[in-house]
C-alpha positions, 0 to 999 in steps of 0.5 A: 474528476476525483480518483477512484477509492480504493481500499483492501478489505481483507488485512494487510500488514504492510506500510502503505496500507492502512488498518481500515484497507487504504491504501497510500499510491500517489495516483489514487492522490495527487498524480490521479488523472482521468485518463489512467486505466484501471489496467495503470492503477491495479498494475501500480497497487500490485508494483507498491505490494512487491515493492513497499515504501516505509519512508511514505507510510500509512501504516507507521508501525509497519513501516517502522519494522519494515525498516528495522527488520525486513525480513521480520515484516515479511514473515510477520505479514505471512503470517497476520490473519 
């Protein structure tokens, strides 16, 4: 059985996440299983949202600020409409 897809529609800037909404989490790739809850997956979506990872980017633009600035990410993804 395949993980669920799962992506953003609104804009996010953030460095696991993508233009186009997908999001880089390991369990929605190789450490999916069926078991996991919906309860599991959002709990980690909202943990990689509190807690980016720029050294596993999707976005590496994002990430590439994210690591040189991160207070600056931060306020620029407040900001980004």
């Amino acid at each position: 059985m395949a993980p669920p897809k799962v992506r953003f529609l609104t804009r996010i800037y953030h460095p696991n996440i993508d233009k186009l909404g997908r999001i880089c989490l390991d369990i929605l790739k190789d450490k999916w299983s069926p078991a996991l809850q919906i309860r599991t997956v959002l709990l980690s979506i909202q943990a990689l949202l509190s807690a980016p990872n720029p050294d596993d980017p999707l976005a590496n633009d994002v990430a590439d600020h994210w690591k040189t600035d991160e207070a600056g990410a931060v306020q620029t993804g407040m900001f980004l409409i």
